[in-house]
DRENDREN-863943 format. One record per residue: x, y, z negated of N, C-alpha, C, O in turn; residue in three letters. Coordinates in Angstrom, 2 decimals, decimal comma, padded with zeros to 5 digits. Layout:
<sites>
        nu        nv        nw       cau       cav       caw        cu        cv        cw        ou        ov        ow   residu
         X         Y         Z         X         Y         Z         X         Y         Z         X         Y         Z      ALA
...
</sites>
This chain:
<sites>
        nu        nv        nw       cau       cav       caw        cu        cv        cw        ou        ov        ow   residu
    018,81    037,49   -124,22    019,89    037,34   -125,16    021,01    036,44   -124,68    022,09    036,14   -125,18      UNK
    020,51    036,17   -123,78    022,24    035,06   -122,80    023,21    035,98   -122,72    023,06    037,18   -122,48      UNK
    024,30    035,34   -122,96    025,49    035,90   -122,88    026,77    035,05   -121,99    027,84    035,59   -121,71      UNK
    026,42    033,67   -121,65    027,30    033,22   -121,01    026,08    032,64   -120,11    025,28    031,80   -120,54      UNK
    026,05    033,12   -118,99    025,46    032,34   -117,94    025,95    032,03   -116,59    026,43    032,80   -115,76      UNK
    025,68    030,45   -116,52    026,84    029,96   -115,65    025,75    030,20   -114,34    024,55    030,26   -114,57      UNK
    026,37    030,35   -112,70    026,14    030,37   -112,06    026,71    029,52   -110,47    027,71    029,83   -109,83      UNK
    025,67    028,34   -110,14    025,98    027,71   -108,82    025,93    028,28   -107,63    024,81    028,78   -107,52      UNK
    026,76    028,50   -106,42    026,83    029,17   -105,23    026,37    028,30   -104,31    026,96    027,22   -104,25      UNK
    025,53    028,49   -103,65    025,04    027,77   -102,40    026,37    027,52   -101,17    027,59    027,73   -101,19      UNK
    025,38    026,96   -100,14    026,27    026,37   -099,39    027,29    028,11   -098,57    027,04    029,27   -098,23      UNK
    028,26    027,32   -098,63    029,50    028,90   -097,63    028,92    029,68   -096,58    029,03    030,88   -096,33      UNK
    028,23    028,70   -095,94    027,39    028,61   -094,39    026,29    029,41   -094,74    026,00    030,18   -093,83      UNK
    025,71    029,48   -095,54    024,27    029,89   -095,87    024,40    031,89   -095,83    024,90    032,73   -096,58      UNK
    023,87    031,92   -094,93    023,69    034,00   -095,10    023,51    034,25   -096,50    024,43    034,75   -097,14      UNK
    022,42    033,95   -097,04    021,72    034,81   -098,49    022,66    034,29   -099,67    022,23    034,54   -100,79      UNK
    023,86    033,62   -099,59    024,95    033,13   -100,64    025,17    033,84   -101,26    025,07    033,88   -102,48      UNK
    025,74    034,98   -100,19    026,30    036,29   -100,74    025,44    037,17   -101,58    025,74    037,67   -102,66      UNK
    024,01    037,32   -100,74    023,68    037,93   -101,74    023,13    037,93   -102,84    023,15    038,83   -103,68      UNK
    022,33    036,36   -102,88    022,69    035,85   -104,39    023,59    036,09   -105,64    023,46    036,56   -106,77      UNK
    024,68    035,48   -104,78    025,93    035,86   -106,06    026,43    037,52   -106,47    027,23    037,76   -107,38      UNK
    025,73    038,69   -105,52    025,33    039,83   -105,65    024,59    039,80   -106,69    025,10    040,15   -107,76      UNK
    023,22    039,39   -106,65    022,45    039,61   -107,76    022,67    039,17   -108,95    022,12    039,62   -109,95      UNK
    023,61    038,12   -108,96    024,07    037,46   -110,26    024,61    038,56   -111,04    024,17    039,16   -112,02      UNK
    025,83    038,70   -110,24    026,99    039,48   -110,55    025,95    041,51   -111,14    026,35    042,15   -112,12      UNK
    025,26    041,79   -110,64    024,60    042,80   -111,03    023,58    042,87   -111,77    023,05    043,93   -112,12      UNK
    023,24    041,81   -112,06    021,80    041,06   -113,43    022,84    040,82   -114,63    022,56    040,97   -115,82      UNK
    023,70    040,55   -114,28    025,36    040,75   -115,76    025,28    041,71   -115,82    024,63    042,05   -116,81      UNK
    025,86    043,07   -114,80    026,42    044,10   -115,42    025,42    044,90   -115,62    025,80    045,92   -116,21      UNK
    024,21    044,90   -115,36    023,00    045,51   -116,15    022,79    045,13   -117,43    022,57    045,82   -118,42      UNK
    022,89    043,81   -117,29    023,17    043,64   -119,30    024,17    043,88   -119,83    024,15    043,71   -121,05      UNK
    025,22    044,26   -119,35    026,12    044,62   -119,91    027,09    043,26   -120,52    027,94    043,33   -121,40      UNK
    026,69    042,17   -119,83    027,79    040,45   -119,93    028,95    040,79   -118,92    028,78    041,66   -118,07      UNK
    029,94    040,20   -119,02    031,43    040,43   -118,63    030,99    039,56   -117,65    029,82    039,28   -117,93      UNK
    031,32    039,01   -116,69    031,30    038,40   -115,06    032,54    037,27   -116,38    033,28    037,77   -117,23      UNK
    032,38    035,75   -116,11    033,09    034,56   -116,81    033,16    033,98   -114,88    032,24    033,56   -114,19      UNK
    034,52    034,19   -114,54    034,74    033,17   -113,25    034,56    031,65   -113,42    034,33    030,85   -112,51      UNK
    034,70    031,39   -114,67    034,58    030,26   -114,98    033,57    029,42   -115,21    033,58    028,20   -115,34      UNK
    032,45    030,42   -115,27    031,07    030,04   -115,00    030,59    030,02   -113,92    029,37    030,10   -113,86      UNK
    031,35    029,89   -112,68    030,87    030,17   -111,56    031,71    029,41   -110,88    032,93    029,52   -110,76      UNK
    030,51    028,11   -110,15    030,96    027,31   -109,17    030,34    026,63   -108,07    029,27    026,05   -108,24      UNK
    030,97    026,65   -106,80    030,61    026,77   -105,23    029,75    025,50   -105,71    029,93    024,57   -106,49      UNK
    028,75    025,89   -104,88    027,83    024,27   -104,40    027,64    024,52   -102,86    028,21    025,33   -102,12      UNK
    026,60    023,51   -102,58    026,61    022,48   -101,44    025,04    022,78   -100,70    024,67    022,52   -099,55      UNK
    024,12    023,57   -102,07    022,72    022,83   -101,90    022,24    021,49   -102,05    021,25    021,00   -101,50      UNK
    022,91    021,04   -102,73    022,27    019,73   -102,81    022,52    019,50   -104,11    023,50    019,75   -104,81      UNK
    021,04    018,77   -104,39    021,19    017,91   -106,00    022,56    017,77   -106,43    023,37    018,58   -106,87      UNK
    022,61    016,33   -106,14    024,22    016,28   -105,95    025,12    016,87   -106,76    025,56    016,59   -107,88      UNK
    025,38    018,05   -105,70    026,24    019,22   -106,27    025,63    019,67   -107,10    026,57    019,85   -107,88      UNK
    024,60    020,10   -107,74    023,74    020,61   -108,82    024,36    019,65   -110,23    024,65    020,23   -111,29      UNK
    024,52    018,12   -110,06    024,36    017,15   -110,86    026,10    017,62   -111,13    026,30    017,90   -112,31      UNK
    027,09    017,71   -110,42    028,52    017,52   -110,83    028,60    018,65   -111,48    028,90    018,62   -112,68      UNK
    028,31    019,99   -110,76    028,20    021,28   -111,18    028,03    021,19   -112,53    029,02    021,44   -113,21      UNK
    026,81    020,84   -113,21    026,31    021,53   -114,01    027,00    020,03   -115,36    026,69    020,10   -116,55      UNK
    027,80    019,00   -114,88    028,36    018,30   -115,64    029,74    019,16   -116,12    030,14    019,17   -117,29      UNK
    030,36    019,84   -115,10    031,30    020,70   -115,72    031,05    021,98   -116,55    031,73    022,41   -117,48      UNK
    030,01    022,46   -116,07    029,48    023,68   -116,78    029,22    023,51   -118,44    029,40    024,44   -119,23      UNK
    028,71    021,96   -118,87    028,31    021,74   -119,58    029,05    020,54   -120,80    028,63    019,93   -121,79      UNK
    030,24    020,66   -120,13    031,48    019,37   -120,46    031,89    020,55   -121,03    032,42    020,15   -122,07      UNK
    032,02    022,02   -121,02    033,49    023,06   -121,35    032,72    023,00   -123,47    031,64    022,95   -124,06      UNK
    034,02    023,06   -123,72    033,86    023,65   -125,01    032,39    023,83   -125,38    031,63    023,46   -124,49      UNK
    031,76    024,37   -126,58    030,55    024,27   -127,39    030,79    026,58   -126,72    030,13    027,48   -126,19      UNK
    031,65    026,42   -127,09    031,93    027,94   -127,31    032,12    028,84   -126,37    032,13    030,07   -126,47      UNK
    032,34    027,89   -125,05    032,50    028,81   -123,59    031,43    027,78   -123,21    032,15    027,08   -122,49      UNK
    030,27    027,20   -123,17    029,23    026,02   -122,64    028,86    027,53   -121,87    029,69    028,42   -122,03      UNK
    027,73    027,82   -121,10    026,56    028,77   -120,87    025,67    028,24   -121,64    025,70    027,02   -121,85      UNK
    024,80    028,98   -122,15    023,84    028,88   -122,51    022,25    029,14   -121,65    021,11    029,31   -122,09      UNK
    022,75    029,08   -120,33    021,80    029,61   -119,60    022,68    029,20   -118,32    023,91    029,27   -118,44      UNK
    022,02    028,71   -116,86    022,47    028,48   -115,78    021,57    028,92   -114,90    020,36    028,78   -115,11      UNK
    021,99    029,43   -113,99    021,29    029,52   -112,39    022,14    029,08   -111,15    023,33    029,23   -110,87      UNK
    021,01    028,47   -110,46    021,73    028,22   -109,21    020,97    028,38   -108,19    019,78    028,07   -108,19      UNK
    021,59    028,90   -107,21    021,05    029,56   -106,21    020,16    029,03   -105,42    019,49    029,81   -104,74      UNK
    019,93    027,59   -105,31    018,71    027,37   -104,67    017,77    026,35   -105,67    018,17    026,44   -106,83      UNK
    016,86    025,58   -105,55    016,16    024,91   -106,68    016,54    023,34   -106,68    016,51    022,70   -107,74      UNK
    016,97    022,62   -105,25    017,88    021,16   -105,40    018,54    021,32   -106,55    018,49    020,57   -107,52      UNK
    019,18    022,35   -106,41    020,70    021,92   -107,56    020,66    022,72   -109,15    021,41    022,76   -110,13      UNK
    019,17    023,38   -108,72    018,51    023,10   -110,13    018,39    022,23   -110,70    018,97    021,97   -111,75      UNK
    017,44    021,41   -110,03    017,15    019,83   -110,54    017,66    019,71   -110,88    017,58    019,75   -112,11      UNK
    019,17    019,29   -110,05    020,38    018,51   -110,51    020,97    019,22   -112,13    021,51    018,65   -113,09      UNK
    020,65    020,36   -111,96    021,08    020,62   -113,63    020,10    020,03   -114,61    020,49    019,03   -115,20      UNK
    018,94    020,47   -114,88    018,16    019,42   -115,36    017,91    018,09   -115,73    017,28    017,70   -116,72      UNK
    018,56    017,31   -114,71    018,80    016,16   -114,63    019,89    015,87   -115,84    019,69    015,18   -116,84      UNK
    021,37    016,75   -115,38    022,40    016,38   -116,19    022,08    017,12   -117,78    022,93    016,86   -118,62      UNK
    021,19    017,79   -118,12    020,78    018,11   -119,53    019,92    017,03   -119,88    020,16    016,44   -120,93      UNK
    018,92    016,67   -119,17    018,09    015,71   -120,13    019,33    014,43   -120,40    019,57    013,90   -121,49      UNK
    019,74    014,25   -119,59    021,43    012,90   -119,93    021,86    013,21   -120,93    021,88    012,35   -121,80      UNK
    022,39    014,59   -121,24    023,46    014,90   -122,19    022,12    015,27   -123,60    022,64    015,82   -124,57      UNK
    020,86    015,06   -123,72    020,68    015,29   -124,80    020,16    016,75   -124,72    019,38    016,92   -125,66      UNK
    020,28    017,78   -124,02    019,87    018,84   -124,49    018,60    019,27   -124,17    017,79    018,82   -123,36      UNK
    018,55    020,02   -124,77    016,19    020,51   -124,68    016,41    021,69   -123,48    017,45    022,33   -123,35      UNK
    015,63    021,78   -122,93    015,50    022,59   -121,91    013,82    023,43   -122,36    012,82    022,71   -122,41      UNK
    013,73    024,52   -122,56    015,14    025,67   -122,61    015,68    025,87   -124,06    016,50    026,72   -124,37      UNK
    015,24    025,19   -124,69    015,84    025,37   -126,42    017,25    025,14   -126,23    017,49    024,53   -127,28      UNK
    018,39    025,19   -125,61    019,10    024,84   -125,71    019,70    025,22   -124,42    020,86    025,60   -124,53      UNK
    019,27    025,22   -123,33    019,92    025,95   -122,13    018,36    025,96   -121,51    017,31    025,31   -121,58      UNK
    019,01    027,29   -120,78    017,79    027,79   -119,59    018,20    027,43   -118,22    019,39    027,58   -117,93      UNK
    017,41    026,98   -117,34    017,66    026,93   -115,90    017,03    027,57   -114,88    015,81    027,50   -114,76      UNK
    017,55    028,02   -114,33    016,43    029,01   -113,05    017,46    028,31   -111,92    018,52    027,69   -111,87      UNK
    016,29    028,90   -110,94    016,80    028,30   -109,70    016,05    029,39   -108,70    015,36    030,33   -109,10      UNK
    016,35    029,03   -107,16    015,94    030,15   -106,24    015,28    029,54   -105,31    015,75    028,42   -105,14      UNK
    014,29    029,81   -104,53    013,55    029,66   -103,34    012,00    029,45   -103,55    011,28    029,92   -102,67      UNK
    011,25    028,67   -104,87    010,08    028,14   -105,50    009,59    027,16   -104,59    008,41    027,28   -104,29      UNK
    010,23    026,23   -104,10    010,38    024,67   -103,06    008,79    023,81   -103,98    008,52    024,03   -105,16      UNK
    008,40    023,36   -103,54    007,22    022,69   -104,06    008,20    021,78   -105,26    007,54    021,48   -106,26      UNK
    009,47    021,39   -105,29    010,15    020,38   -105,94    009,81    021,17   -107,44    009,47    020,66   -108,51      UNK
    010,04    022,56   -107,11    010,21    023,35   -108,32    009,20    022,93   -109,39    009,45    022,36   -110,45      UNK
    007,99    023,31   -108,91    006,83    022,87   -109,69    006,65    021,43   -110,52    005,93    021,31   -111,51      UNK
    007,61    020,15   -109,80    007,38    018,67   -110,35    008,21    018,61   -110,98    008,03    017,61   -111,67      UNK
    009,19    019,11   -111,25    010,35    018,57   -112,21    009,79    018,91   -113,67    008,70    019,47   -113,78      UNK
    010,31    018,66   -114,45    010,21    018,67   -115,77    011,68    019,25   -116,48    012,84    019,04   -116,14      UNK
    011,08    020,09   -117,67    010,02    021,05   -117,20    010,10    021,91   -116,32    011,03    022,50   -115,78      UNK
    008,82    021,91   -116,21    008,96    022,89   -114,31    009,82    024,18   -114,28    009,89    024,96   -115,23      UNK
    010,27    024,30   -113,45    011,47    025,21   -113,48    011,41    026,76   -112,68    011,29    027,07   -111,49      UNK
    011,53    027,33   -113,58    011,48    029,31   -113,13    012,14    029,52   -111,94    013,12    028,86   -111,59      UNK
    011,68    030,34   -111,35    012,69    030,07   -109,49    012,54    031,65   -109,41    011,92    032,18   -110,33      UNK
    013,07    032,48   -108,36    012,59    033,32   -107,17    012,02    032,77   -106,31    012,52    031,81   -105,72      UNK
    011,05    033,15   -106,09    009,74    032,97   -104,88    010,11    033,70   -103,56    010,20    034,90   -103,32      UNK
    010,26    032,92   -103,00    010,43    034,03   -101,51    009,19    033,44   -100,36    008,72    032,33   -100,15      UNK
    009,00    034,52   -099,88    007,56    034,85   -099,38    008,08    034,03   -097,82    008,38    034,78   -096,88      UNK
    008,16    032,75   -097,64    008,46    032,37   -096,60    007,68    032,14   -095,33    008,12    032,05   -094,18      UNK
    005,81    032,03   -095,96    005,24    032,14   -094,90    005,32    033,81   -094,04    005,10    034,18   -092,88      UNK
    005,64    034,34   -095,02    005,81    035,87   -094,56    007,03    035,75   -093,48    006,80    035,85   -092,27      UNK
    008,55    035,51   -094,08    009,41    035,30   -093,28    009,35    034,91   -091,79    009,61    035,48   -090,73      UNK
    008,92    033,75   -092,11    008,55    033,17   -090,89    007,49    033,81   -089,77    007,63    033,75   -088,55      UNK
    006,40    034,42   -090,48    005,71    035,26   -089,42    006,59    036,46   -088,60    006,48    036,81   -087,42      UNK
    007,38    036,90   -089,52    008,25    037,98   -089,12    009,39    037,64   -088,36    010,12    038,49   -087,86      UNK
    009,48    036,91   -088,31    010,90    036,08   -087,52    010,45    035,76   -086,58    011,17    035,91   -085,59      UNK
    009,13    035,18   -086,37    008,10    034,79   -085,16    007,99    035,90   -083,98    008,26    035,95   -082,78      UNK
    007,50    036,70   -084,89    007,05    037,89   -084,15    008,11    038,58   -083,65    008,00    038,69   -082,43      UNK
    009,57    039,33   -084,31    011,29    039,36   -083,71    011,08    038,36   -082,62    010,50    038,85   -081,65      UNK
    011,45    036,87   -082,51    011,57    036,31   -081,56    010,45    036,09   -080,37    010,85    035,32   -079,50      UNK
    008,99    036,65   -080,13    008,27    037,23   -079,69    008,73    037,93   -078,56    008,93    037,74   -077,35      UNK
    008,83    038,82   -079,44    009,35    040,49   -078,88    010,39    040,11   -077,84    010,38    040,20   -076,62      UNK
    011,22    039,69   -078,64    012,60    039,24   -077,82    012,56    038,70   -076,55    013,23    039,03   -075,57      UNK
    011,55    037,69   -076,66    011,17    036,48   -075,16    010,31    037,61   -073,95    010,35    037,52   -072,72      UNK
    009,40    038,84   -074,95    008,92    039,24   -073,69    009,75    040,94   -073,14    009,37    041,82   -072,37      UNK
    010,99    040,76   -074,00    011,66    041,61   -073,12    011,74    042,91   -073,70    012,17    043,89   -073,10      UNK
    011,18    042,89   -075,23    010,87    044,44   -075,42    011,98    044,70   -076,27    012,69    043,72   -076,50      UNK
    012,25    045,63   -076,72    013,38    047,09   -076,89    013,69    045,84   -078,58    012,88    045,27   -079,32      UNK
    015,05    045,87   -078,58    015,39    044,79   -079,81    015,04    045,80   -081,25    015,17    047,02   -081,14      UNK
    014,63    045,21   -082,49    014,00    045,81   -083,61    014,99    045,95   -084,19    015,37    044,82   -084,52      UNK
    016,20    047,30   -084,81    017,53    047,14   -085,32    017,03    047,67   -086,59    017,94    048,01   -087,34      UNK
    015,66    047,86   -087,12    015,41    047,83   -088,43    015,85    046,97   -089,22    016,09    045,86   -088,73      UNK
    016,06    047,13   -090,41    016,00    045,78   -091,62    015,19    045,59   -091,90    014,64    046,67   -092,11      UNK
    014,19    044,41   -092,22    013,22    043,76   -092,63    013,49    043,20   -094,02    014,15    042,23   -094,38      UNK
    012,78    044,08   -094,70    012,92    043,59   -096,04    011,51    042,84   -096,54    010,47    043,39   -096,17      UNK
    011,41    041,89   -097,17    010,03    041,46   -097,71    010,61    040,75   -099,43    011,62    040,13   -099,76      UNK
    009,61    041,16   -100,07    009,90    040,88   -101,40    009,72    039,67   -102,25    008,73    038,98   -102,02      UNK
    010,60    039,28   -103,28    010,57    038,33   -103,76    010,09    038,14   -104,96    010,23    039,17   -105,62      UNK
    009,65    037,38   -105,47    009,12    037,50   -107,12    009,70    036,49   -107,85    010,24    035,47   -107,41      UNK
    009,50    036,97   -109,46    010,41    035,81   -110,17    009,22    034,85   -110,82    008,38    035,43   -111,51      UNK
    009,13    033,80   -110,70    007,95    032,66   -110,95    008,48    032,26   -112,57    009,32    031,36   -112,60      UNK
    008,24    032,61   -113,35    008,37    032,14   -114,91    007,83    030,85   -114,95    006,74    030,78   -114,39      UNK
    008,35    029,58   -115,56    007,73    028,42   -115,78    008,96    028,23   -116,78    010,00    028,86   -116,99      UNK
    008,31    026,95   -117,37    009,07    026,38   -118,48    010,47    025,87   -118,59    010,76    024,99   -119,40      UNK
    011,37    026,44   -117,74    013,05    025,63   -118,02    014,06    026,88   -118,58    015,28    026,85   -118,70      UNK
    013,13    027,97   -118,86    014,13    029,44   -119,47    013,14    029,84   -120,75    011,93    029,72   -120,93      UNK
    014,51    030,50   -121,75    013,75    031,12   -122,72    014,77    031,70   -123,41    015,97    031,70   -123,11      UNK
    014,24    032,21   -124,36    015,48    033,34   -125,20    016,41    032,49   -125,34    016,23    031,27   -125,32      UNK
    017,79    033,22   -125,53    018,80    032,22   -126,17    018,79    032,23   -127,80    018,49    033,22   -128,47      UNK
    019,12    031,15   -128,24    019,13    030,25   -129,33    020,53    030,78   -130,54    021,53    030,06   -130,60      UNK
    020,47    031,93   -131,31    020,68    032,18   -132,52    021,24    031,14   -133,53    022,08    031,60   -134,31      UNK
    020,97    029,92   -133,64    021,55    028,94   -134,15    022,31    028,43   -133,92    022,66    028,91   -132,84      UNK
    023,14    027,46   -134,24    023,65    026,18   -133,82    023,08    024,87   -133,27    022,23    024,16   -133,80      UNK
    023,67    024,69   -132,15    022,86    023,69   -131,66    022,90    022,54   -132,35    023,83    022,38   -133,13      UNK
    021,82    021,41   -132,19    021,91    020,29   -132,73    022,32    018,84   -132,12    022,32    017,74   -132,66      UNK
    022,68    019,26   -130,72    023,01    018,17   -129,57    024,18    017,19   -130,12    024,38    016,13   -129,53      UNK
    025,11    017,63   -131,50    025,76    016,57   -131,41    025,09    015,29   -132,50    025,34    014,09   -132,64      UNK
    024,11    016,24   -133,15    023,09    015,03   -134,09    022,36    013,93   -133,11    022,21    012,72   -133,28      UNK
    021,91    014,90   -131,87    020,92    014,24   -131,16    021,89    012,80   -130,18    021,49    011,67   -129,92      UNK
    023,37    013,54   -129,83    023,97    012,49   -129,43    024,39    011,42   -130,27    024,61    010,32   -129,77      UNK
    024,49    011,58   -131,21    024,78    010,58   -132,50    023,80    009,57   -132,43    024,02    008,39   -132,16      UNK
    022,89    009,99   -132,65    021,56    008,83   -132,80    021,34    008,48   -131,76    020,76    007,40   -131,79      UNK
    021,52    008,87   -130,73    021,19    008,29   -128,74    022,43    006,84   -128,94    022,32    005,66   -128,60      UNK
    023,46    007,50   -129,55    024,31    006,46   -129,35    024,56    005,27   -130,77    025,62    004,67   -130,90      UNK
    023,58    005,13   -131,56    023,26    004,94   -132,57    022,11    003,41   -132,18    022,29    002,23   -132,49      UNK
    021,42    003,79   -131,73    020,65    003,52   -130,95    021,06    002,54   -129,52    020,64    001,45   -129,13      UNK
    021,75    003,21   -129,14    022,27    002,16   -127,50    023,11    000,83   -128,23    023,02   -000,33   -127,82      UNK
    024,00    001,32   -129,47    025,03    000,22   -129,90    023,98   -000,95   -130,98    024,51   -001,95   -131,46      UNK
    022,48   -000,64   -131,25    021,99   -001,47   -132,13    021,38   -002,15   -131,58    020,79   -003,06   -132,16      UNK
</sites>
């Protein structure tokens, strides 16, 4: 039921950027959500950038906010996470976060956070074995190597929220609280 979901771009440098922001862009128009440019901003891979990112994503209006974020790798997941538990909001009652790669980080954060899984010991065998081949001289492999990814469900996504949020009650009393 998301309808505005903001999306972080990995680093420029990074090959699979592109096709990330591919899958973004085509996980919208299968639902039939309009592509918001404005929900969509370059990162770094790094926390960091996750943490500023998702301070602007989440600074816009009540009415253009996302209600749902992904970012392309799981650092700058965190970093969204991070800047929701700050601002007060419930994760996922209130925004969902996914992230990409399933990094052991994924699993410790709170709450643990939904990723794409990519089969890296696989990768790596396969990349092994290409560069193998390569060292002993044999005929180069101009196949594509595809190996598949899965989506790891854990606790930082969930339906979107039908109501009105309550984050400015919850900021009221946070700051209710700091001034007593």
């Amino acid at each position: 039921g998301h309808r505005r979901i903001g999306f972080i771009l990995g680093h420029p440098d990074h090959i699979a950027v592109a096709d990330r922001y591919r899958g973004y862009t085509d996980g919208l128009r299968a639902c039939g959500v309009t592509l918001d440019k404005k929900l969509v901003l370059q990162g770094d891979n790094s926390y960091l950038c996750g943490v500023r990112s998702a301070r602007k994503l989440l600074q816009l209006p009540e009415a253009k906010r996302p209600s749902a974020i992904f970012a392309a790798n799981d650092e700058m997941a965190a970093g969204v996470l991070a800047v929701a538990h700050e601002m007060g909001l419930a994760v996922p009652e209130e925004l969902s976060v996914a992230g990409f790669d399933d990094m052991p980080l994924a699993s410790k954060v709170w709450p643990a956070l939904t990723t794409i899984r990519q089969p890296i010991p696989a990768m790596a065998a396969r990349a092994a074995e290409l560069l193998l081949m390569q060292l002993r001289g044999e005929a180069d492999d101009k196949s594509e190597h595809v190996l598949e990814s899965s989506l790891t469900f854990r606790q930082s996504t969930g339906p979107a929220q039908n109501r009105p949020r309550v984050v400015t009650e919850r900021r009221v009393k946070s700051a209710a609280t700091a001034t007593s």
